[in-house]
Legacy VTK file of the C-alpha trace (Angstrom):
# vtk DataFile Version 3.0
C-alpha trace
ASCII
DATASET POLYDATA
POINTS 371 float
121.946 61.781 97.599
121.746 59.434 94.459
118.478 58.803 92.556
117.084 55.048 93.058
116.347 54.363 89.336
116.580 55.516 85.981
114.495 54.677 82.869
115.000 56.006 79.011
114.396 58.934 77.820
111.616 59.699 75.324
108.450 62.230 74.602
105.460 61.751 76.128
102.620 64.285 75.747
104.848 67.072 74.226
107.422 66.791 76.934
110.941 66.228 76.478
112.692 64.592 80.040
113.873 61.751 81.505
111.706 59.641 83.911
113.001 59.053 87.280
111.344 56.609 89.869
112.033 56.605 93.568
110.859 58.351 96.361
109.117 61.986 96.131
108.222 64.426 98.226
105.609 66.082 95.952
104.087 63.270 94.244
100.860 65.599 93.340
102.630 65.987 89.831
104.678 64.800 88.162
108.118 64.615 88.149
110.359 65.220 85.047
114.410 64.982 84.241
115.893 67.035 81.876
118.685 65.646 79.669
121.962 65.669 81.521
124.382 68.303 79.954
128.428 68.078 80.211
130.321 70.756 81.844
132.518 72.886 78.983
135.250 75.110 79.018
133.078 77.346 76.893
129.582 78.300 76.877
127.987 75.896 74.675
126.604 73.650 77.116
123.477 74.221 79.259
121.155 72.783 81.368
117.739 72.911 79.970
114.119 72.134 81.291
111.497 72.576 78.739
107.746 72.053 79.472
107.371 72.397 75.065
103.811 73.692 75.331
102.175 77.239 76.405
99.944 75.264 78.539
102.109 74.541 81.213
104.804 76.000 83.478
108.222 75.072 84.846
108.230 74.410 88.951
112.134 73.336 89.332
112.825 71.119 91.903
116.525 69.787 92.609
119.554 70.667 90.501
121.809 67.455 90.024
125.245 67.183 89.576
126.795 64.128 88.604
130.727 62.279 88.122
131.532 59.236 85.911
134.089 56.321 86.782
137.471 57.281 85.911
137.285 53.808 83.611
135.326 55.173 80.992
137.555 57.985 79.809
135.341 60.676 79.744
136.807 63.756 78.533
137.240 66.852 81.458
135.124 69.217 79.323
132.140 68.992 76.727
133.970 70.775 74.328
136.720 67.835 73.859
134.092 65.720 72.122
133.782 67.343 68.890
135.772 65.025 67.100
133.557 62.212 68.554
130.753 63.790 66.047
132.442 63.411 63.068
133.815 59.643 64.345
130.512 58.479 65.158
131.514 57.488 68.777
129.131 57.261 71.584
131.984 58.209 74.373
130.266 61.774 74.328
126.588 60.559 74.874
127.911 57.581 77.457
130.071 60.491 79.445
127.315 63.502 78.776
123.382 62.166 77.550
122.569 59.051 79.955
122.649 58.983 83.574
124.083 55.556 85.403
122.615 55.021 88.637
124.163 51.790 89.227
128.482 53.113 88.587
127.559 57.076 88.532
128.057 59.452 91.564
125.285 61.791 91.973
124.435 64.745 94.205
122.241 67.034 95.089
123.624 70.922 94.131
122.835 73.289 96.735
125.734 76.008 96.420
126.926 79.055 94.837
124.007 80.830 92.360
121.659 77.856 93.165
118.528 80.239 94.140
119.516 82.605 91.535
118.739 79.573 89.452
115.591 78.632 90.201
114.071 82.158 90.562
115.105 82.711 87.094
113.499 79.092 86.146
110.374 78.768 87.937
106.598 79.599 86.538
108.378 79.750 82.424
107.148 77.799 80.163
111.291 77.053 79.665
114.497 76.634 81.632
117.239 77.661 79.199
120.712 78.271 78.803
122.323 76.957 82.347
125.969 76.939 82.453
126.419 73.392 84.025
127.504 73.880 87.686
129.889 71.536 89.286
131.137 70.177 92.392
134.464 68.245 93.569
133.201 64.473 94.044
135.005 64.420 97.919
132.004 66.943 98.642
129.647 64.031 96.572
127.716 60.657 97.892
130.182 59.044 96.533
130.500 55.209 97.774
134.315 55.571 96.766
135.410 58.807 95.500
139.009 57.583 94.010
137.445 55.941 91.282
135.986 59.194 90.073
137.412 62.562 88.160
138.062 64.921 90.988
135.145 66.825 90.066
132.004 65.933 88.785
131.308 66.456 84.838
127.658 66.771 84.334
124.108 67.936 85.592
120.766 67.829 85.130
117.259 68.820 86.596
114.264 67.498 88.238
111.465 69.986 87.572
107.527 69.912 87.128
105.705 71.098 84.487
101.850 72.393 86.476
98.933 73.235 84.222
98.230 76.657 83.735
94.548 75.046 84.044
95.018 74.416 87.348
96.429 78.294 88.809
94.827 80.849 89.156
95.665 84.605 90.215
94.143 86.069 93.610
91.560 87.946 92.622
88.353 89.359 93.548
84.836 87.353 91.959
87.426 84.312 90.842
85.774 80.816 90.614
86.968 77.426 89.382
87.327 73.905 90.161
89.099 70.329 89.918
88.782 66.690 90.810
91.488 64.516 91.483
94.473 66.817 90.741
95.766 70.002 92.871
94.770 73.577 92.596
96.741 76.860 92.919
96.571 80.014 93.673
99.556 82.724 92.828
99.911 86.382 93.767
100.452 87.406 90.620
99.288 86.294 87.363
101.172 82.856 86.557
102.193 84.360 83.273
104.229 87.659 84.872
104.825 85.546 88.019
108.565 87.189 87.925
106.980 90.553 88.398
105.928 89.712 92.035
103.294 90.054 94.713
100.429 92.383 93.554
98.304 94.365 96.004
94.968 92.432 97.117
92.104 92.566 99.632
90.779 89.328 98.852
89.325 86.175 101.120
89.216 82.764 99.259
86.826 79.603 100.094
88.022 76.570 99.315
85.468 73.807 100.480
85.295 69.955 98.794
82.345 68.265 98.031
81.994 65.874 100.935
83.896 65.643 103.538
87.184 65.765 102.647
89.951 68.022 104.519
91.719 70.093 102.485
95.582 70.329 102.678
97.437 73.190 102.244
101.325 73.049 100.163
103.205 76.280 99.900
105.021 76.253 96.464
106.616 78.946 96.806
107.174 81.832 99.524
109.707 84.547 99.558
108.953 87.677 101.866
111.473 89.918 103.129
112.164 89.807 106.559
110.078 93.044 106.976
107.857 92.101 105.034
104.250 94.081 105.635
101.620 90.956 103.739
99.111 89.320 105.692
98.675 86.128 104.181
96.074 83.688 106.703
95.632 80.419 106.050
92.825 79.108 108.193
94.013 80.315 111.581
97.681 80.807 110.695
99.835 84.082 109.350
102.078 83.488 106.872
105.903 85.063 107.605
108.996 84.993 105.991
109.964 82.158 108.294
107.583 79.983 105.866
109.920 80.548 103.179
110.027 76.873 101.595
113.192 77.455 99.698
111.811 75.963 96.311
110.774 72.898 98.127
106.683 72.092 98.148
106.060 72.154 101.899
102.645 70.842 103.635
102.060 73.636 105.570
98.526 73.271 106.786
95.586 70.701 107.458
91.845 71.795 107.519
90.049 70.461 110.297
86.716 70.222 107.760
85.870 70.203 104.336
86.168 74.482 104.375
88.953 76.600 104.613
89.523 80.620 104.293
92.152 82.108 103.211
92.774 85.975 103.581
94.943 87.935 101.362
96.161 91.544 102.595
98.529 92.182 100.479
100.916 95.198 99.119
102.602 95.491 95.358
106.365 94.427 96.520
108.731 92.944 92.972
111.360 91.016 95.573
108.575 89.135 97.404
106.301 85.963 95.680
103.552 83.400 96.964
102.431 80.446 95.044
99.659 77.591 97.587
98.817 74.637 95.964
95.515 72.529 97.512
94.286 69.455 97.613
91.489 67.254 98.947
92.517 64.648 101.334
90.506 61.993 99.629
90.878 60.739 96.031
87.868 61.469 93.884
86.608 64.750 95.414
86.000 67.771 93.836
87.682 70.825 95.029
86.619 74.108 94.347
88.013 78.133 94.938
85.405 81.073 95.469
87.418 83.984 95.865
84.737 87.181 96.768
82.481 86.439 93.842
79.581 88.267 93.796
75.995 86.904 93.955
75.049 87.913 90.850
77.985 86.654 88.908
77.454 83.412 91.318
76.242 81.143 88.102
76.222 77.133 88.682
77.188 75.076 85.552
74.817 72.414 87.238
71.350 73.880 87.205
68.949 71.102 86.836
65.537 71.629 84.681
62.658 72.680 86.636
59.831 70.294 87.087
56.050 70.970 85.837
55.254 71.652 89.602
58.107 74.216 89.718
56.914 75.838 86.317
53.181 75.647 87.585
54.302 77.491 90.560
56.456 80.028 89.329
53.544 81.059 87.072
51.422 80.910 90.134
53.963 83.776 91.839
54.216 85.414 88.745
50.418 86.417 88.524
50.421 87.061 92.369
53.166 89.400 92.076
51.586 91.175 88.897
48.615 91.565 90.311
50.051 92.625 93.437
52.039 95.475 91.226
48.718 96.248 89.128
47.057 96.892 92.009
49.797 98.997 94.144
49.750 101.356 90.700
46.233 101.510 90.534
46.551 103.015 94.843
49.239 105.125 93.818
47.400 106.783 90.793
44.062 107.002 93.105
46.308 108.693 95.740
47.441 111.457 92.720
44.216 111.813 90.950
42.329 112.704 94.440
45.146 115.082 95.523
44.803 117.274 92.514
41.143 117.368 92.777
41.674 118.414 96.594
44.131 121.065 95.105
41.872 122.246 92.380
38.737 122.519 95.188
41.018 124.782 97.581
42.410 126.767 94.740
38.542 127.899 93.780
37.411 128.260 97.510
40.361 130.956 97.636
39.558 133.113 94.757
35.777 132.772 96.123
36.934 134.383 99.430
39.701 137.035 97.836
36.051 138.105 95.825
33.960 138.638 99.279
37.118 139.913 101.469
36.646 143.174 99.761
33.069 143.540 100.228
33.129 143.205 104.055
36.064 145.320 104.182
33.533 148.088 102.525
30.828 147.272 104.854
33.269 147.900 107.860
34.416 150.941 106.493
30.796 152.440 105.961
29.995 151.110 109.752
32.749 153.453 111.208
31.371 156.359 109.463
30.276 159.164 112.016
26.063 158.986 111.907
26.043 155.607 111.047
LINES 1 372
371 0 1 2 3 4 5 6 7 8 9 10 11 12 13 14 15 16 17 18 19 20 21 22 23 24 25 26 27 28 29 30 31 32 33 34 35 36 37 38 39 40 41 42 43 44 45 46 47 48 49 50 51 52 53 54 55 56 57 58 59 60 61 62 63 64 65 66 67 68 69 70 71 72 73 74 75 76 77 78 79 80 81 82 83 84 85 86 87 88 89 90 91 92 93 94 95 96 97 98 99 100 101 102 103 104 105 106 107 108 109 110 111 112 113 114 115 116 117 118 119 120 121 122 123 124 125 126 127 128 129 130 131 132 133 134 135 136 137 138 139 140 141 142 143 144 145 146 147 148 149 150 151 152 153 154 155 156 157 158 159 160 161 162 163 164 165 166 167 168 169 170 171 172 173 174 175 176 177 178 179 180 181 182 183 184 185 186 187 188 189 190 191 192 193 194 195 196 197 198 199 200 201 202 203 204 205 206 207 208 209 210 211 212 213 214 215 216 217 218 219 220 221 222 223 224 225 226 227 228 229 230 231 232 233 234 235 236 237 238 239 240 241 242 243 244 245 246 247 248 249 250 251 252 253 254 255 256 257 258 259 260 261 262 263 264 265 266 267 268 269 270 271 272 273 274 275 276 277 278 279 280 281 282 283 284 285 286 287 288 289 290 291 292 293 294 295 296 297 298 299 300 301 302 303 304 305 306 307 308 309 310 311 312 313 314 315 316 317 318 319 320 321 322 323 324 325 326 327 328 329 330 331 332 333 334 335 336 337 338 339 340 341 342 343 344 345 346 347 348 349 350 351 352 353 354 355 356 357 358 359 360 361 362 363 364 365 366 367 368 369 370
């Protein structure tokens, strides 16, 4: 499958790639190209993808392998270039650095070590030290594969580079927000996303500020075909079967502007979850409440109160102190008359203990013969 177009390479807001226009699946980001890399007959050439900033992590995307026309001479390995260094040439970076849409043959690489790959690339901040894969050009898109080297001699990569402003872990009392732009949510924290799925009980709202539906993208899902995590989405249980094979998949559509999603999940290393969302119209603000608690439940939009409000807030305020002022004055009645009813009994006792013994004399006497 080649690429439509091409443009230069340059940096652009700390990001080294190549810009490729055409059509995309995933246009919710965007998309980068690394520098194409020759294939050597040692280990000094690589593949690379580098996001160049702590703020933002690698998502790869497709793996490219490329062939040039037999016409230009390009040396079978990277290695055979050295002496085009020290000559000044340009054969090296015209076989190796640039990418020809228009007399190139490009394909898609989808074989041997290709998901090793990408689980090894995907949430770093870079993509390092690839040997460049290849593939014989009779396996290629090629429009006529005689007028290329019988294999292809370099690759590259389309990857994305997704602000680590925009994920955020499933956890419980988690809130944040976003306009115009996706947000994620990952089952383990972005930055140890290689350790795996961590164990949650969690249910996350995700609502939009009008009424916008809310689509649902799985970035990435890999659960073991036993796998024991209950992952809803709206009505729908997430299985291995959803496994989107490093390819953003719309998996579901809201039917209003809220949406639930239930995480029952166990600790498991092999198995990984990463749902992006967005709001189905432009300018909306979306916005995650994963089981925060009322008290924690702060908005950054409070408006001032009125003089109304304030008059009436002091109005409650006096009400309810003089509704407490009064309840304390009850409740130390209630005490003060129950230990004066204590003290009362407490005397009419000894009073009786001090005549009990004087009638028990006067019946004593009255049972005395004569009497």
């Amino acid at each position: 499958m080649a690429l439509q177009k091409f443009s230069v390479f340059g940096l652009i807001f700390g990001y080294t790639f190549g810009v490729i226009e055409g059509n995309r699946d995933f246009q919710l980001e965007t998309k980068h190209t690394s520098i194409p890399a020759c294939y050597g007959s040692t280990y000094h050439s690589f593949v690379n993808a580098d996001c160049s900033s702590d703020l933002a992590v690698t998502y790869p995307y497709t793996l490219f392998v490329g062939a040039k026309p037999k016409t230009l001479n390009c040396s079978t390995y990277d290695n055979d270039y050295a002496q085009d260094y020290v000559d000044g040439s340009t054969l090296q970076r015209d076989c190796c650095k640039v990418i020809n849409l228009t007399n190139d043959c490009t394909d898609g690489y989808n074989d041997h070590n290709i998901t090793l790959f990408k689980e090894q690339c995907i949430a770093k901040n870079k993509c390092v030290k690839w040997p460049v894969v290849w593939k014989p050009t009779h396996n290629m898109s090629c429009s006529n594969p005689s007028e290329y080297n019988e294999y292809s001699n370099f690759a590259y990569l389309e990857y994305y580079c997704i602000k680590k402003l925009s994920i955020r872990t499933v956890n419980s009392n988690t809130k944040f927000s976003g306009t115009n732009g996706p947000l994620y949510l990952t089952s383990c924290d972005v930055n140890q996303y290689q350790n795996g799925i961590l164990k949650r009980n969690v249910t996350c709202r995700i609502s939009t500020s009008n009424t916008s539906t809310i689509r649902v993208w799985i970035m990435d899902l890999r659960f073991n075909p036993d796998s024991t995590q209950k992952v809803v989405i709206g009505n729908r249980l997430l299985s291995s079967a959803d496994a989107n094979n490093f390819k953003p998949t719309i998996k579901y559509d809201s039917a209003s502007s809220v949406l639930n999603v239930t995480f029952e999940t166990s600790s498991e290393s092999t198995e990984f979850l990463w749902l992006g969302f967005i709001a189905s119209n432009s300018n909306t603000n979306i916005e995650i409440v994963c089981d925060v608690r009322e008290e924690t439940y702060i908005s950054s939009h409070t408006s001032p109160l009125t003089e109304d409000e304030k008059k009436n807030g002091m109005m409650i305020a006096g009400i309810g102190g003089g509704i407490g002022f009064l309840a304390i004055c009850v409740i130390v009645g209630v005490a003060i008359y129950r230990r004066m009813k204590k003290v009362k009994k407490g005397s009419q006792v000894s009073d009786d203990s001090q005549i009990l013994p004087n009638h028990e004399e006067r019946r004593a006497n009255e049972s005395l013969p004569g009497n």
